[in-house]
C-alpha positions as CSV (number, residue, x, y, z in Angstrom):
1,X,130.5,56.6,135.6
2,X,127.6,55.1,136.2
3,X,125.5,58.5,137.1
4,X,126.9,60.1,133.6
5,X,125.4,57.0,132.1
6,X,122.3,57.7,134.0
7,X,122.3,61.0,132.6
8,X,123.1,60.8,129.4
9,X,120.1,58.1,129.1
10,X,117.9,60.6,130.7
11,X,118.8,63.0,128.0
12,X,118.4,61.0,125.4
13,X,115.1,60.2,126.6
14,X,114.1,63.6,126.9
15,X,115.4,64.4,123.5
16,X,113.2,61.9,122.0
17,X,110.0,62.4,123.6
18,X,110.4,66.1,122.5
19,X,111.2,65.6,119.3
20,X,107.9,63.3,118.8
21,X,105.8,66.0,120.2
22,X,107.4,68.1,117.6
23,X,104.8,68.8,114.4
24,X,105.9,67.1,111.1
25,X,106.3,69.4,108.4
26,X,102.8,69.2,106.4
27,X,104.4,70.6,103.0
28,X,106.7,67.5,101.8
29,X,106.9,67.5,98.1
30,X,103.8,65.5,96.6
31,X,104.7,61.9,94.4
32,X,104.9,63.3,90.4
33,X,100.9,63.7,89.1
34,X,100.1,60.0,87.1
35,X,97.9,62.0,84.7
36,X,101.0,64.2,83.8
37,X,102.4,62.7,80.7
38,X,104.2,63.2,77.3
39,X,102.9,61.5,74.4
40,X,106.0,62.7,72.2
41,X,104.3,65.5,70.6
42,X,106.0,69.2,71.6
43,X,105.1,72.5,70.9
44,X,108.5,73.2,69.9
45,X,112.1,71.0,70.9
46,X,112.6,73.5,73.5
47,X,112.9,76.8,75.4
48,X,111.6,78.4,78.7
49,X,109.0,79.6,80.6
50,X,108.6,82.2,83.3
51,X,105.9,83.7,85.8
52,X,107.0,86.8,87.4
53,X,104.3,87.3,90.6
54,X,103.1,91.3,91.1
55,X,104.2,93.8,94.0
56,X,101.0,92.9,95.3
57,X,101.7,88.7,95.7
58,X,104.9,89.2,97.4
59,X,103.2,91.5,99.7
60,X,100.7,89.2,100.5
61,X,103.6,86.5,100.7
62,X,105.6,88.3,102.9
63,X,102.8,89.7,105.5
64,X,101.7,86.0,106.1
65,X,105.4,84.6,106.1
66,X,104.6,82.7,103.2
67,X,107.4,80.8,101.4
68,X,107.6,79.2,97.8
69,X,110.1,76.2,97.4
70,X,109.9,74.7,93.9
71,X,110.1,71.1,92.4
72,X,112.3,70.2,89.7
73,X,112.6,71.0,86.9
74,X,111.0,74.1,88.1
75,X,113.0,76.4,89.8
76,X,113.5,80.2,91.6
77,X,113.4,83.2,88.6
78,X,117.5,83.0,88.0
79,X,118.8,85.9,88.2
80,X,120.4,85.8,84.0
81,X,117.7,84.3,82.2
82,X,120.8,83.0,80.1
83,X,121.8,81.1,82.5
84,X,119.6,78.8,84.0
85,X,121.7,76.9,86.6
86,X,123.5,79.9,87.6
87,X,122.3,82.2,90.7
88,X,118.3,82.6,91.2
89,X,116.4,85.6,92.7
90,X,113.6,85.4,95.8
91,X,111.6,82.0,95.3
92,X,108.6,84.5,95.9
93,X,109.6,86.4,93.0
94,X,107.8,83.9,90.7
95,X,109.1,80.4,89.2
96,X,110.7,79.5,85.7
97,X,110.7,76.3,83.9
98,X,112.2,74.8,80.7
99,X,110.0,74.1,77.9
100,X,110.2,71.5,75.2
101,X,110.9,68.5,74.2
102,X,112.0,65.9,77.0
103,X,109.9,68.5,79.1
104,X,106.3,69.0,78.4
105,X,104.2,67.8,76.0
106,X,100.6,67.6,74.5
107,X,98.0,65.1,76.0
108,X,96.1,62.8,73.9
109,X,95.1,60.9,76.9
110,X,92.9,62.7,79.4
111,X,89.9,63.6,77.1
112,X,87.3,60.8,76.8
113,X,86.1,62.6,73.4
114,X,83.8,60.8,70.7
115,X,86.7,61.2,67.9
116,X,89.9,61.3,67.4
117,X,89.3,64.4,65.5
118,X,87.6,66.2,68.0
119,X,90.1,64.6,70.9
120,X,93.0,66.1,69.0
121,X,91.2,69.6,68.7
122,X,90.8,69.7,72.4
123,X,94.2,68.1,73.3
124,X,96.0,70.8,71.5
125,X,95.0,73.0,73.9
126,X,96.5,71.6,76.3
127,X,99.9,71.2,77.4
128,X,101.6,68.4,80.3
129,X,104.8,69.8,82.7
130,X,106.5,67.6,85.0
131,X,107.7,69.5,88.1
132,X,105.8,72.2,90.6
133,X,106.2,73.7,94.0
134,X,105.2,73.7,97.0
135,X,103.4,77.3,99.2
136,X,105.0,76.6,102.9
137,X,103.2,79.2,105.3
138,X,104.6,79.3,109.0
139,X,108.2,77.6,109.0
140,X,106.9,74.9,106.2
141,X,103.9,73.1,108.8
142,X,101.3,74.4,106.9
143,X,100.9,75.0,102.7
144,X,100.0,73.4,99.8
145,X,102.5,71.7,97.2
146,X,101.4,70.6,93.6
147,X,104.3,67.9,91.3
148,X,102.7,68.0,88.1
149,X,101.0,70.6,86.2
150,X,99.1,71.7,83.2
151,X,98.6,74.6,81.2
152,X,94.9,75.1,79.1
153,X,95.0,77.6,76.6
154,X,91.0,77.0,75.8
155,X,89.3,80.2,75.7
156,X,87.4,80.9,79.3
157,X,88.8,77.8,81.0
158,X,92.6,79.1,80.1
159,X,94.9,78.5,83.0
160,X,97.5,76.2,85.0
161,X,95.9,73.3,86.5
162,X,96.9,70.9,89.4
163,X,96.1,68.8,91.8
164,X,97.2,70.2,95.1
165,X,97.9,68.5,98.2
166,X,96.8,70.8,101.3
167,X,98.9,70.4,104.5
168,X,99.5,66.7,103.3
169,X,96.3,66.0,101.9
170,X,95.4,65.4,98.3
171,X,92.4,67.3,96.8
172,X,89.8,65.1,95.3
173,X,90.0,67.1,91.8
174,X,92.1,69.6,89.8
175,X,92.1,73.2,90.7
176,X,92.8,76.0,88.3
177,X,95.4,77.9,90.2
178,X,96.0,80.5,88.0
179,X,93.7,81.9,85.0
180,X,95.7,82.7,81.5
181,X,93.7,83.8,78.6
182,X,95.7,83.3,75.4
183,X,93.3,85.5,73.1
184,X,95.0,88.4,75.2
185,X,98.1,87.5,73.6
186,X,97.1,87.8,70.1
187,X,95.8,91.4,71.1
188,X,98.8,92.9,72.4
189,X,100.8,91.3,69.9
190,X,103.4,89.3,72.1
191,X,103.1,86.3,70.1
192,X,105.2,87.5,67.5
193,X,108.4,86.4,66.9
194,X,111.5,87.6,68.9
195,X,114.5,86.5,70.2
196,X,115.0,85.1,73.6
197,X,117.6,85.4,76.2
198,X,120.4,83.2,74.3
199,X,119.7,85.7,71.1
200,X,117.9,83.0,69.2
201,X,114.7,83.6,67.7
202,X,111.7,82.5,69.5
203,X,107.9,82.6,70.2
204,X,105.3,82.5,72.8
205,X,103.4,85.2,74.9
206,X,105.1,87.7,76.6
207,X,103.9,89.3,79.9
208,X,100.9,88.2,79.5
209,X,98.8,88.3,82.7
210,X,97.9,85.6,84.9
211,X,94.8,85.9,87.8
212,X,93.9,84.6,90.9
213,X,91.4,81.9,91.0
214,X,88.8,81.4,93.8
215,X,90.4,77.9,94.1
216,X,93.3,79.0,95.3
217,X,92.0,81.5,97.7
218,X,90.0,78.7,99.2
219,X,93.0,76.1,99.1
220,X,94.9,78.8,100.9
221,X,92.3,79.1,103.3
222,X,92.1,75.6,104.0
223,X,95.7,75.4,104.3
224,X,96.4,77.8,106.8
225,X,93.2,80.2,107.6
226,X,94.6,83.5,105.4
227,X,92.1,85.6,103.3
228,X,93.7,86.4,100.2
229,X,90.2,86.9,98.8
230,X,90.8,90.2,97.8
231,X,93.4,89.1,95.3
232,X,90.5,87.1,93.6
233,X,90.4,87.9,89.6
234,X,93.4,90.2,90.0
235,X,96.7,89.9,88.7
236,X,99.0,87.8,90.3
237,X,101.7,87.7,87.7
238,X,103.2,88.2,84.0
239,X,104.1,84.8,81.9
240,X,106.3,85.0,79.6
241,X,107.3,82.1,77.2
242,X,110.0,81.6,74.6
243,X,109.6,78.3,72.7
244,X,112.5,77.9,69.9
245,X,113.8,74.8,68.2
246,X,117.2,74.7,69.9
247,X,117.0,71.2,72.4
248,X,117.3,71.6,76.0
249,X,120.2,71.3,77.9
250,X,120.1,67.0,78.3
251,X,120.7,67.5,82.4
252,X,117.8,69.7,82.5
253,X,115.4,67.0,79.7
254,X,116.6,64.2,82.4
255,X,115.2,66.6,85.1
256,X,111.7,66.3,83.6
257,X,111.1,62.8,83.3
């Protein structure tokens, strides 16, 4: 009796000094981003959003076992854009968010401009989301993880912004992560209306590209010493974005805030 005692205090021992020497996982999700904020003014009362990443990303993703997990109310691309909570495809397929009221909004706050008129020039160009994600690279100890982000449609400076945490640590400003240039849209058209995946009439870019920025080739760097500078300035994905006036789901406007 007393040597299974013995034993079983030796194990335990053991069990504990291993799992102490054991690496914590560097890619926890971050607190929610302060500076993201709704003032109560919405580009529409709701909708979706969705970035579908290129052949070339998921390579990339896949030759450096690369993993994206995703922070509500964000989530995986589902599988039946009509139904949200139903089954979702690869996280490294690209990510898909609600849109709207309870959900996003436009910031007042951030600019320290001279006048209100020129604050809310440059506020409409910008646009708060709660939620994000979070790049784990080999089994989660490594990566970078963003909760809160924002979306600049000023022409040249168009993009999502965030401020990442890098294996655990947070960066000291924003990054651009991914470049968007809205004048594209009005180009190739997709900002006419059309009807979204519920068959209600909609609008909001469609396809429209989104690039690599040398930020995140750097943070990525950082993070876990891979070169994805190649994919610098090239296409990383498609967005696509249906705003409408039909309220979102109250689950998903709770989700958000």
């Amino acid at each position: 009796m007393r040597l299974t005692t013995r034993l079983a205090t030796v194990a335990m021992a053991a069990a504990a000094v291993l799992t102490s020497a054991l690496p914590a996982a560097a890619v926890e999700d971050p607190p929610p981003d302060p500076t993201i904020q709704s003032t109560g003014l919405y580009v529409a009362g709701g909708g979706y959003a969705f970035v579908e990443f290129t052949p070339e990303v998921k390579k990339a993703l896949k030759d450096n076992k690369a993993k994206f997990r995703y922070i509500a109310p964000w989530t995986a691309l589902p599988k039946d854009l009509s139904k949200p909570d139903g089954a979702l495809r690869d996280p490294n397929d690209g990510f898909y968010m609600p849109v709207g009221a309870g959900l996003d909004g436009l910031d007042l706050k951030v600019f320290d401009m001279p006048t209100m008129a020129s604050r809310l020039l440059q506020s409409a160009t910008k646009i708060d989301y709660p939620g994000g994600f979070a790049l784990e690279i080999d089994g989660g100890k490594k990566g970078i993880a963003a909760n809160g982000a924002w979306l600049g449609l000023r022409p040249g400076t168009g993009g999502f912004y965030i401020t990442p945490y890098v294996n655990g640590v947070k960066a000291k400003e924003n990054t651009r992560f991914l470049t968007l240039e809205i004048i594209e849209a009005f180009f190739n058209g997709s900002l006419l209306p059309k009807k979204d995946a519920y068959g209600k009439w909609s609008w909001g870019p469609t396809a429209l590209p989104v690039r690599l920025t040398a930020e995140t080739a750097a943070a990525v760097k950082t993070a876990a010493g891979i070169n994805v500078d190649p994919l610098i300035g090239k296409t990383a994905g498609h967005i696509t974005v249906r705003w409408n006036e039909q309220k979102n789901f109250p689950e998903r406007a709770a989700a958000g805030q």
